[in-house]
TIMARFI-6654 format. One record per residue (C-alpha): x, y, z. Coordinates in nm, 4 decimals, always signed. Example, Ala and Ser with C-alpha at 12.3 -4.5 7.8 and 13.67 -1.06 7.14 Angstrom:
> +1.2300, -0.4500, +0.7800
> +1.3670, -0.1060, +0.7140
***
This chain:
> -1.3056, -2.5849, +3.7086
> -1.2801, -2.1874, +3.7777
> -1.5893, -1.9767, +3.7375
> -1.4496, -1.8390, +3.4340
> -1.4514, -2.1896, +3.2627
> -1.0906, -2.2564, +3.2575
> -0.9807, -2.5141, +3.4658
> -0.7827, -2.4514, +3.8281
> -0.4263, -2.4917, +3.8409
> -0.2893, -2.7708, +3.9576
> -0.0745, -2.7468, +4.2389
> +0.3025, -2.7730, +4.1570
> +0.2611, -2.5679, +3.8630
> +0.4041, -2.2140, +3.8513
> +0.2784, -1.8744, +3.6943
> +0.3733, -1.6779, +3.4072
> +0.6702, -1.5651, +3.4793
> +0.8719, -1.8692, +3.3477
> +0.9241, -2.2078, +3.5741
> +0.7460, -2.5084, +3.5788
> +0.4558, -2.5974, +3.3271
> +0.3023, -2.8733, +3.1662
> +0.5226, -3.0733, +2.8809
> +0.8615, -2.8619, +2.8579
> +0.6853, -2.5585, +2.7986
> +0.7832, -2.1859, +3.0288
> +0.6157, -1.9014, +2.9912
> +0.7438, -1.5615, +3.0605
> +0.6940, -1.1968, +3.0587
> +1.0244, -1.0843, +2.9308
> +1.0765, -1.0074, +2.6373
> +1.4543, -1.0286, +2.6572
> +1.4522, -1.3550, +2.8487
> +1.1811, -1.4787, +2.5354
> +1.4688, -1.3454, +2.2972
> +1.7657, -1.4529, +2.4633
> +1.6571, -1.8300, +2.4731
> +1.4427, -1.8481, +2.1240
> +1.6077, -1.5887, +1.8806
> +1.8575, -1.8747, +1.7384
> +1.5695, -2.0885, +1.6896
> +1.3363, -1.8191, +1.4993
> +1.5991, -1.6917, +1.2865
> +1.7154, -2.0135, +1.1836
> +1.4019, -2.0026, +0.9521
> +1.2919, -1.6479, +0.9275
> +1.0195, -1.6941, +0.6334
> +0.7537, -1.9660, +0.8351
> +0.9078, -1.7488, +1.1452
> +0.8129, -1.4133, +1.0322
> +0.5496, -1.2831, +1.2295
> +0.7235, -1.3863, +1.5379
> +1.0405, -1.2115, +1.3908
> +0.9150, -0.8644, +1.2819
> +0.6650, -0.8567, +1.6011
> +0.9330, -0.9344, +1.8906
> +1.1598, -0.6654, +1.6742
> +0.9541, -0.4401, +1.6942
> +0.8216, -0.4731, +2.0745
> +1.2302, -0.4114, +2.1433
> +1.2390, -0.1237, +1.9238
> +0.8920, +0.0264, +2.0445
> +0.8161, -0.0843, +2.3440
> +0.5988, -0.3709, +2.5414
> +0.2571, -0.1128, +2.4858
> +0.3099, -0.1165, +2.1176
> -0.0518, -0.3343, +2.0845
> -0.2094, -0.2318, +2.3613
> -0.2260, -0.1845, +2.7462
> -0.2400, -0.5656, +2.8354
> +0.1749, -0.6694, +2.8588
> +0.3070, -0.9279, +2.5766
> +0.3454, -1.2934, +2.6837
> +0.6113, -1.4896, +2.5890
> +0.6637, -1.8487, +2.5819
> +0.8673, -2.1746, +2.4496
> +0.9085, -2.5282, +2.4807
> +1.2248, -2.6745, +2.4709
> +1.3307, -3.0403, +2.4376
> +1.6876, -3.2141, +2.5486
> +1.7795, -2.7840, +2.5960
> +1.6702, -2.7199, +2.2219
> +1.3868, -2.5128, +2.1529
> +1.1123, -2.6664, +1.9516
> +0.8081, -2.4539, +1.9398
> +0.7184, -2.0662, +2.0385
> +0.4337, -1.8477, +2.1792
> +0.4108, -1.5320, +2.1526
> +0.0809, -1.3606, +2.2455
> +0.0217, -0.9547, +2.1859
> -0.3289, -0.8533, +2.2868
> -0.5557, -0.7861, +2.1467
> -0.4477, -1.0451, +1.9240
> -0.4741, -1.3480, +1.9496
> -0.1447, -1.5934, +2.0646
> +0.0486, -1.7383, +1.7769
> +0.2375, -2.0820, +1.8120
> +0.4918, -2.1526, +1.6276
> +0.6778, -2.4409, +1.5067
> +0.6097, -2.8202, +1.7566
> +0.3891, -3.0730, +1.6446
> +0.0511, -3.1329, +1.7314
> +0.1262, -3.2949, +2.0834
> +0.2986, -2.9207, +2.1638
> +0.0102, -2.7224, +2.0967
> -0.2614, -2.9282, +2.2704
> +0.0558, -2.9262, +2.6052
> +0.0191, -2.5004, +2.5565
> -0.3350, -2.4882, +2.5145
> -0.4192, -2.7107, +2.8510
> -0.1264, -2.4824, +3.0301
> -0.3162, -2.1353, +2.8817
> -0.6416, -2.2969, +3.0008
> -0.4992, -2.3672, +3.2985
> -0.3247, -2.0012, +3.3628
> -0.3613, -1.7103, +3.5775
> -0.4799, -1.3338, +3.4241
> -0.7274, -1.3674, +3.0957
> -0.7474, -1.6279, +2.8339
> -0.7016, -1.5902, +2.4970
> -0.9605, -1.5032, +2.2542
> -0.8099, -1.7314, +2.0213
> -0.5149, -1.9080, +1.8393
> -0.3243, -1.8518, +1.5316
> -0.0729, -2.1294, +1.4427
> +0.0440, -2.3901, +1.1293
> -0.2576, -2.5754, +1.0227
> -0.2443, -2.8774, +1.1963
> -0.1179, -2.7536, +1.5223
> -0.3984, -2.4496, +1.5416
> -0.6421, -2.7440, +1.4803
> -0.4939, -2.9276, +1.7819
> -0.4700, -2.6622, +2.0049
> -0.8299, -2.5731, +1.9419
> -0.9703, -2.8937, +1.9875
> -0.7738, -2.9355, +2.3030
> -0.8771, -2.5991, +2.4328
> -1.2320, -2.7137, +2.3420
> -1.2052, -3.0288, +2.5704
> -1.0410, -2.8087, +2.8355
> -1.2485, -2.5394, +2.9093
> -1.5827, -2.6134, +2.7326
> -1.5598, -2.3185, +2.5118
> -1.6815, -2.3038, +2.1189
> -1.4069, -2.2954, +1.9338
> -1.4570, -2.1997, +1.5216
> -1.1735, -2.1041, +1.2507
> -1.1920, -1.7464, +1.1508
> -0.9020, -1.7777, +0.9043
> -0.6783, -1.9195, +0.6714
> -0.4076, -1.7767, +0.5323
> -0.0947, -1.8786, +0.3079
> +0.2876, -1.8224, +0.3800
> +0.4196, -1.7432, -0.0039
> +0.7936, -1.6546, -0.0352
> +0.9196, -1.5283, -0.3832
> +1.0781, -1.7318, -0.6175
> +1.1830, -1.5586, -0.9450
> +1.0242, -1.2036, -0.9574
> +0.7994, -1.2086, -1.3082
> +0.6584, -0.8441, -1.3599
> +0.3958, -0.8216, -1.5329
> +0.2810, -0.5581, -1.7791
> +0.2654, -0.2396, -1.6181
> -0.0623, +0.0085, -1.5863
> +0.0105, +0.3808, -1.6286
> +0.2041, +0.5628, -1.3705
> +0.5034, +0.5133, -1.1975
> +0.5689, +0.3892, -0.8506
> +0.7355, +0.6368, -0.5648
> +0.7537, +0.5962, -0.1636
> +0.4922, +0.7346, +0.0551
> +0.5609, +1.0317, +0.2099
> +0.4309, +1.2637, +0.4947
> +0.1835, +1.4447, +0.2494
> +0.0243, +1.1258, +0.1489
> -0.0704, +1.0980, +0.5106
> -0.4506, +1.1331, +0.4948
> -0.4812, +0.8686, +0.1994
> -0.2719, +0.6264, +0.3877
> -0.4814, +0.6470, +0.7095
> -0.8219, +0.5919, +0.4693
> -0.6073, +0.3249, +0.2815
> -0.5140, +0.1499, +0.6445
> -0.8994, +0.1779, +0.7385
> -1.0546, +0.0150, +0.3813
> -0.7485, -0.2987, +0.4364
> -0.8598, -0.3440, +0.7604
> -1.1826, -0.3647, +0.6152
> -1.1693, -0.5815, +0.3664
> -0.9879, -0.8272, +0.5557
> -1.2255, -0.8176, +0.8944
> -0.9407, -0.6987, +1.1295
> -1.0767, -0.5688, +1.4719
> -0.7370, -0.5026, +1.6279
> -0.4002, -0.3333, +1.5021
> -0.2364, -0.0247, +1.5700
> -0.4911, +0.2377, +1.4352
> -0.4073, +0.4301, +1.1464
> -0.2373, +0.6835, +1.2517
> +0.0464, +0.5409, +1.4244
> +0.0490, +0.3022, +1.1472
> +0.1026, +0.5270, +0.9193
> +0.3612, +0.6908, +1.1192
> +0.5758, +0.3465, +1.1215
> +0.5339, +0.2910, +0.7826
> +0.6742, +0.6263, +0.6851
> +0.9233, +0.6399, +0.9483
> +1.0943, +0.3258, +0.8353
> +1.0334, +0.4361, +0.4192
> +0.8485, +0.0749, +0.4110
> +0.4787, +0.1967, +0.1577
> +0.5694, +0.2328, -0.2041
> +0.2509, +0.3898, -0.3396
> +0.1873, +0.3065, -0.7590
> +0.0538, +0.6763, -0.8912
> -0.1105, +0.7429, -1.1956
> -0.1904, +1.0818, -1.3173
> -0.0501, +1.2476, -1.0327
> -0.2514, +1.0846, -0.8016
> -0.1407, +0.7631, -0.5542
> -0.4147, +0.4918, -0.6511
> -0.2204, +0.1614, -0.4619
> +0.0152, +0.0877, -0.2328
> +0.2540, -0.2025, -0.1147
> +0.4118, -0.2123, +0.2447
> +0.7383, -0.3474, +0.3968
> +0.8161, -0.4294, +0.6869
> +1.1749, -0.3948, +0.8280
> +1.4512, -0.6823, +0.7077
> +1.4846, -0.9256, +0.9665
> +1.6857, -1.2415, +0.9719
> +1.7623, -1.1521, +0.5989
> +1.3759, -1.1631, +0.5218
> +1.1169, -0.8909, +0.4818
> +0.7220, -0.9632, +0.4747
> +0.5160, -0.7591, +0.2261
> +0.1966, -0.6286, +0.3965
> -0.1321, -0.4283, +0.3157
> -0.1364, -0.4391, -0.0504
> -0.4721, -0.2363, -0.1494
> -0.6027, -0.0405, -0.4060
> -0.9116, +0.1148, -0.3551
> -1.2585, -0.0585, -0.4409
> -1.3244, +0.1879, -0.7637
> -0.9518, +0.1582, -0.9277
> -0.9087, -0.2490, -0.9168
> -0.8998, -0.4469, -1.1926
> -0.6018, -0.1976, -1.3609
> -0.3609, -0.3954, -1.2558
> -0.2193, -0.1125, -0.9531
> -0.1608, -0.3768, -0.6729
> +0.0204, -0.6010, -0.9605
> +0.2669, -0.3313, -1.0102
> +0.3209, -0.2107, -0.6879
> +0.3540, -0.5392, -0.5170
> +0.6545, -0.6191, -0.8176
> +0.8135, -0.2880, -0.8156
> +0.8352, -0.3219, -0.4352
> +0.9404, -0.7193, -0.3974
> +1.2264, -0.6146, -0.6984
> +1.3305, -0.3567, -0.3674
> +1.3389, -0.5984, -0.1073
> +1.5579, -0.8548, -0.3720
> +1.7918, -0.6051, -0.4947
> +1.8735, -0.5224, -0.1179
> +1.9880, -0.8979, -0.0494
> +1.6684, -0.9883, +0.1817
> +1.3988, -1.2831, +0.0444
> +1.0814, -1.1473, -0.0327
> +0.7656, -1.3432, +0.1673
> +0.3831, -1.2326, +0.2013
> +0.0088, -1.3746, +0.3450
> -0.2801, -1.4342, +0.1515
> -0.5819, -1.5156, +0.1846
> -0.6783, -1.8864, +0.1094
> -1.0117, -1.7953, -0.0054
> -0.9280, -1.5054, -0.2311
> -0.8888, -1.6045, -0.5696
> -0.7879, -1.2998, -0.6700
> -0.5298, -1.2237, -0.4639
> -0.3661, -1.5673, -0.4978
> -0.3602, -1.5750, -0.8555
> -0.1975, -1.2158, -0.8943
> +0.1310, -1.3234, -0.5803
> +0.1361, -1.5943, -0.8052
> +0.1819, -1.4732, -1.1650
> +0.4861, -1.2311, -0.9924
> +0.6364, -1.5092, -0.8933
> +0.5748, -1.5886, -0.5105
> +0.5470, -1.9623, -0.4039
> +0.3035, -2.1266, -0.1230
> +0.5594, -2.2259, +0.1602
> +0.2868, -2.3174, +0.4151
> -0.0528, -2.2398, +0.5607
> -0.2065, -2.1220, +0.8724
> -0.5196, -2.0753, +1.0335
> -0.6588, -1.9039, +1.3343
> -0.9198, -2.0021, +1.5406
> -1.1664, -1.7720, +1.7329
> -1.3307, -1.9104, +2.0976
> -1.6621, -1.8123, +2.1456
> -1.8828, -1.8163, +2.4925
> -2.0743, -2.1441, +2.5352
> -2.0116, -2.5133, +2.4975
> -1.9687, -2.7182, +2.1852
> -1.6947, -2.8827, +1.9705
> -1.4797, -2.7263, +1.7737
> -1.5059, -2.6731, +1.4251
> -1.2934, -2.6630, +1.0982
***
């Protein structure tokens, strides 16, 4: 066992850069070795693959230090030369895995555990396999492992709009700059996230790719829907918010229809995360029309022994 907690390699095994590791799993630095041998296999279902999708296009559009200082790792596990399951780790987020089974992600998390540079801070993966990977990284290394999160994969069915609050929707543009940036900071916010791209750059994505259709009501923007870019002939639907004094008017409704009809009429599905324990949010996807497709959790490791927890 290193010093650090995580166990030492065993000999035989090779680092980071893409050879031999446990159970048919290689890990790699490059991004267009990652793309070049799992692309066929994330497109081939881009809505449960869409956070792998959107991030990897946009590290080749942006750069590896889109996130962050600390380079992107890369990784896949392929049986009989067919790709089954994906990792694809950003700091400071945590990895994600996506697609295996069970028996995959407990494989990744004793090579991760097992791995050179630092470990990760947590998973994010399909239910059952973030459950396994945590418990196995529990075993591994000793660490506390405790589920942050749980989120729901909903793609769009038939787009119901409901009635419609005063105003009109419009894009975003460059003079609705310092809302957006106080709009980016409240989301992140409500939903507890410590890591992104800050909101200025944010903000400067979002406008350069015309993705934040804003609902505005007496002149002045009061909530706003994001898309990402169309990959794979799918386009996730981000950072819906409406600020804490204007909800219950029925803003994000309208925004998040008016902005899904977009995404439709252009020829791309329509998909989106919420939050398993919000009620609200839930309800409202659901009365426009979006469908669950599939849940996810993530799973924070904390200092200290103990078992993991659920």
């Amino acid at each position: 066992m290193g010093g650090d907690g995580r166990p030492d390699r065993r000999e035989g095994d090779d680092g980071p850069d893409g050879r031999q590791v446990e159970g048919g799993w290689r890990l790699s630095g490059s991004l267009e070795e990652f793309l070049a041998i799992t692309g066929a296999y994330l497109r081939s279902r881009p809505a449960p693959h869409t956070v792998a999708l959107t991030v990897s296009d946009a590290l080749g559009r942006r750069g590896l230090d889109l996130y962050g200082d600390e380079p992107p790792r890369f990784g896949w596990r392929a049986v009989s030369g067919e790709v089954s399951a994906v990792l694809l780790w950003t700091p400071p987020f945590v990895p994600m895995v996506v697609g295996g089974d069970e028996a995959a992600a407990r494989e990744l998390a004793r090579v991760m555990a097992g791995g050179e540079g630092p470990a990760p801070g947590g998973v994010g993966a399909p239910v059952e396999q973030a459950r396994a990977f945590a418990g196995e990284w529990a075993r591994t290394t000793g660490q506390a492992t405790r589920r942050s999160f749980r989120k729901r994969l909903c793609r769009l069915g038939t787009l119901r709009r409901p009635a419609l609050p005063p105003g009109r929707a419009r894009s975003a543009g460059e003079g609705d700059r310092a809302t957006l940036e106080r709009w980016h900071d409240g989301f992140a916010a409500d939903v507890g996230a410590t890591a992104g791209l800050g909101a200025g750059a944010w903000v400067d994505a979002g406008l350069a790719r015309g993705g934040i259709r804003l609902w505005e009501d007496g002149g002045r923007p009061v909530a706003m829907a994001v898309a990402m870019l169309p990959v794979a002939g799918s386009v996730r639907v981000t950072t819906v918010y409406t600020p804490p004094a204007l909800r219950g008017r029925g803003y994000a409704g309208a925004v998040t229809a008016d902005l899904s009809d977009r995404v439709t009429a252009g020829g791309d599905e329509a998909v989106l995360f919420t939050d398993v324990a919000n009620p609200t949010s839930n309800g409202l996807y659901r009365r426009i029309g979006y469908e669950p497709l599939a849940e996810f959790e993530e799973y924070a490791f904390e200092a200290g022994r103990g078992e993991d927890t659920h």
